[in-house]
C-alpha positions in Angstrom: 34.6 -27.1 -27.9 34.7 -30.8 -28.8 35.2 -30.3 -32.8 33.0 -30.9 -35.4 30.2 -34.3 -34.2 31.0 -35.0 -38.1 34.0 -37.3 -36.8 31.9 -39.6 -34.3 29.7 -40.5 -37.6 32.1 -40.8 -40.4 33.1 -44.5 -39.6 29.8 -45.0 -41.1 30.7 -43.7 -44.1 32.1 -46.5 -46.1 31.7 -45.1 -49.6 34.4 -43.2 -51.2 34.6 -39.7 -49.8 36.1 -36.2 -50.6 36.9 -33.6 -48.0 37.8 -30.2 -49.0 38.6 -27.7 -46.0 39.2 -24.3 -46.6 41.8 -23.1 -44.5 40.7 -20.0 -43.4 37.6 -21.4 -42.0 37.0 -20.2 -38.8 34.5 -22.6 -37.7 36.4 -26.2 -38.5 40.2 -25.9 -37.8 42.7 -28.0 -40.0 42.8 -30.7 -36.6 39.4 -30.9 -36.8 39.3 -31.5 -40.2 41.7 -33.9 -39.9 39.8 -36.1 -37.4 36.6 -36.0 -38.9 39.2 -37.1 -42.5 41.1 -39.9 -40.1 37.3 -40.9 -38.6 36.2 -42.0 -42.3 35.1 -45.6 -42.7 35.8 -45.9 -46.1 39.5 -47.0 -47.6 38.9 -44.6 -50.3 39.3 -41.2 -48.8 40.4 -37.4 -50.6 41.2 -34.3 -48.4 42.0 -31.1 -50.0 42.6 -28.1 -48.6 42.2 -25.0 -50.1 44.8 -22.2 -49.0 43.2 -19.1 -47.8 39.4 -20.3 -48.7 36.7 -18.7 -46.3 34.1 -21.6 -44.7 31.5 -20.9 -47.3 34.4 -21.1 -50.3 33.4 -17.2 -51.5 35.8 -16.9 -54.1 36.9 -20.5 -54.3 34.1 -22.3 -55.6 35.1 -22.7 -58.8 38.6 -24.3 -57.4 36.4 -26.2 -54.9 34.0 -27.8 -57.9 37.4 -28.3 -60.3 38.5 -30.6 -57.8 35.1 -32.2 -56.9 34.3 -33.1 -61.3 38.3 -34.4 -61.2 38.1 -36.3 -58.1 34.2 -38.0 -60.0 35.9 -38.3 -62.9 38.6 -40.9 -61.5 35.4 -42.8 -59.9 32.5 -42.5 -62.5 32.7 -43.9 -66.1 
């Protein structure tokens, strides 16, 4: 497979961006991640992982969302 089409796109993205991959994902490897990360078009870029985390976050959301309201809260008055 070619990886996710998410890094041919991202250079678009030019707007402060968050990524959090969950490391046991099966579908998006930590390269993959990493590219579609490295692909981003903005200077202002965040990429968490999330040891052990399924792709659908079960049982990590809350972790997942703690990190999304911190991440706004440095970016949003």
């Amino acid at each position: 497979a070619s990886g996710p089409r998410r890094a041919t796109t991202m250079p678009d993205v030019t707007i402060p961006t968050i990524f959090i991959h969950p490391t046991a994902a099966t579908e998006i490897r930590v390269h993959q991640a990493e590219a579609v990360r490295d692909a981003a078009g903005s200077t202002d870029v965040t990429y968490l992982t999330l040891a052990k985390a399924p792709h659908y976050l079960h049982g990590f959301r809350r972790e997942a969302l703690d990190h999304v309201v911190d991440w706004l809260r440095t970016r949003v008055p």
